[in-house]
C-alpha positions in Angstrom: -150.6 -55.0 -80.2 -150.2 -54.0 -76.6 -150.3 -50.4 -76.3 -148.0 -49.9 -73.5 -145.0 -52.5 -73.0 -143.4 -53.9 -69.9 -140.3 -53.0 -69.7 -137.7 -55.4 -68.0 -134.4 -53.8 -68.0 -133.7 -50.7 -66.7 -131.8 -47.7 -68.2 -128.1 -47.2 -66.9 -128.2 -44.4 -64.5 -132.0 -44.7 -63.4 -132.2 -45.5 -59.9 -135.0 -46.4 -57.4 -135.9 -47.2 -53.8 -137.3 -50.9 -53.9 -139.7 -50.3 -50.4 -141.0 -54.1 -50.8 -136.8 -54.8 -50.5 -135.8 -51.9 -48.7 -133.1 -51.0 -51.2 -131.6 -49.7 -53.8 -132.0 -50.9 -57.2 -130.3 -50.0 -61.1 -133.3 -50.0 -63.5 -136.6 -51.2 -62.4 -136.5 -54.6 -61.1 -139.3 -54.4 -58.9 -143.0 -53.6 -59.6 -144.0 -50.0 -60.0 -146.0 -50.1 -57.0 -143.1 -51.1 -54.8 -140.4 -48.6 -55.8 -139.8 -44.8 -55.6 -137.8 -43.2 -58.3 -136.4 -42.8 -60.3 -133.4 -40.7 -58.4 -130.5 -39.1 -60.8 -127.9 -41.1 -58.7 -127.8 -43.6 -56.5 -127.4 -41.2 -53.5 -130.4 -39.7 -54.2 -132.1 -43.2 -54.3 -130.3 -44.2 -51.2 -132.3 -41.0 -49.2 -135.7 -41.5 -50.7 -137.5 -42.5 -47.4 -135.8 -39.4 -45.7 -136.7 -37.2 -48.5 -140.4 -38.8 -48.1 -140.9 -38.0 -44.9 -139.7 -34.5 -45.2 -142.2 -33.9 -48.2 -145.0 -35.8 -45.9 -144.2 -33.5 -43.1 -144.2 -30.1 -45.1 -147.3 -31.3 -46.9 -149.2 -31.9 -43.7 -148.3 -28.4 -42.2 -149.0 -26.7 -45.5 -152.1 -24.4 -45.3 -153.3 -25.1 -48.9 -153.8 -28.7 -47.8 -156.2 -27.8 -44.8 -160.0 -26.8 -45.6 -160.5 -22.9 -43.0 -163.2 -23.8 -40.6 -166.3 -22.7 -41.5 -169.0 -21.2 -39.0 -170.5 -24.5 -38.4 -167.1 -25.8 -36.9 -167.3 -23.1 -34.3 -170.0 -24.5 -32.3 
C-alpha cells in the first residue's frame, strides 16, 4: 500500500500558477515542481510571479537573511 497517493484531479476552487505553462490552472494538472499554489482564487493565481518577486525582493533586503561582518571581513 502506497503511503502517499497521487492525486490527479484537483479540488474545485484550488488554483495554481503552472510556470512550466506559464498559466493558470484549476486543480493540479501539472507536476508539483512546476506549479505555485495553491491561491484561494484565481486572481490570486493569476499574480503569483508578481507576488514572487515582491517576496524575493523583501527577502533579499531583509537583515535576518544577511550573516553581520565579522572582524575578519574588515581587512
Amino acid at each position: 500500500m502506497a503511503l502517499f497517493k497521487k492525486r490527479t484531479v484537483g479540488k474545485p476552487g484550488e488554483w495554481y500558477y503552472c510556470l512550466e505553462h506559464k498559466k493558470v490552472e484549476e486543480g493540479p494538472d501539472c507536476p508539483g515542481k512546476d506549479r505555485f499554489g495553491p491561491y484561494a482564487s484565481r486572481g490570486e493565481a493569476e499574480h503569483a510571479m508578481e507576488t514572487a518577486r515582491e517576496r524575493n525582493l523583501q527577502w533579499e533586503n531583509d537583515p535576518k537573511w544577511h550573516d553581520a561582518p565579522t572582524s575578519a571581513d574588515d581587512d
